[in-house]
N, C-alpha and C positions, 0 to 999 in steps of 0.2 A: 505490582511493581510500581515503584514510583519514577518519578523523570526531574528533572531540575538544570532550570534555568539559571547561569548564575555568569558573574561577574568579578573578573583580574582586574587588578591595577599593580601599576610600577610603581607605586606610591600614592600620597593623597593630590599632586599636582601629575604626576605620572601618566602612562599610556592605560587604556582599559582594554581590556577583553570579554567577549559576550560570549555564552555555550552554550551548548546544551547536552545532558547526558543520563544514562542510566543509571551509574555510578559515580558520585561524586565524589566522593573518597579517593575512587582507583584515579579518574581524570584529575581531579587535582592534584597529584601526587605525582601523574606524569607531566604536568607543566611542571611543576617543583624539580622533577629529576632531569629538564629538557629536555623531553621525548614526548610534550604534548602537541605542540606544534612549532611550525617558523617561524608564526610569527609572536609567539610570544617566546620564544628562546632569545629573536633576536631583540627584542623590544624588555626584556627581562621581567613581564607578566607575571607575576607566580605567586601573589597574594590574592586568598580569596576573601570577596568585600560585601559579597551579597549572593542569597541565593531563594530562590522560590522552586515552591514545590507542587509535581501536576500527574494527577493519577493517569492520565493519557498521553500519549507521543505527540499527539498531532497539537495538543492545546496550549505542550512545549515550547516547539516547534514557532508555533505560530506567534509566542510571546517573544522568542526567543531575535524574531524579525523583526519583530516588532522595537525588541530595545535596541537592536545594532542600528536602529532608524534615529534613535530619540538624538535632539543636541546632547552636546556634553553637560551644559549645566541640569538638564532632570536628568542624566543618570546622577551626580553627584549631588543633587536634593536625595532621591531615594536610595544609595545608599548610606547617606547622612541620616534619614530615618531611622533606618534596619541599624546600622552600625555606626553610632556617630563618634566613636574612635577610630576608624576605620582599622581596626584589629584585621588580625588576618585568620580569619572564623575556620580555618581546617583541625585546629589543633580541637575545637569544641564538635569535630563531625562525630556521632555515634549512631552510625547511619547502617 
């Protein structure tokens, strides 16, 4: 089973959001529908901008703290890497 680390934005200057989950597909789908959490319902979070992938929970997990730690400018270097459109990478999930 795989686990994944990933990241919402409200846009390219917008709010982010950091996760983590079993199912990316199904969790991004429930921020999309507002039923993934408050604070991205209330902040309008529901584009996904980046995602890493970890054969174990714990290794998720611990990335997963590790980026809600980072400033804002290295999350928005690395998902300028991964996605330098900032497309909203769920329509490409075939997970």
């Amino acid at each position: 089973m795989a686990f994944y680390v990933y990241l919402l934005a409200s846009g390219r200057q917008g709010t982010f959001y950091v996760g983590v989950t079993n199912d990316l597909a199904r969790r991004v789908h429930e921020h999309k529908e507002k039923t993934g959490s408050v604070f991205t319902r209330r902040y309008g979070v529901d584009q996904l901008v980046y995602y890493e992938t970890y054969d174990r929970p714990d290794e998720a997990i611990r990335r997963e703290k590790r980026l809600k730690r980072w400033p804002r400018d290295w999350k928005v270097r690395t998902i300028e890497a991964f996605n330098p459109g900032w497309r909203d990478l769920y329509e490409d999930l075939n997970l």
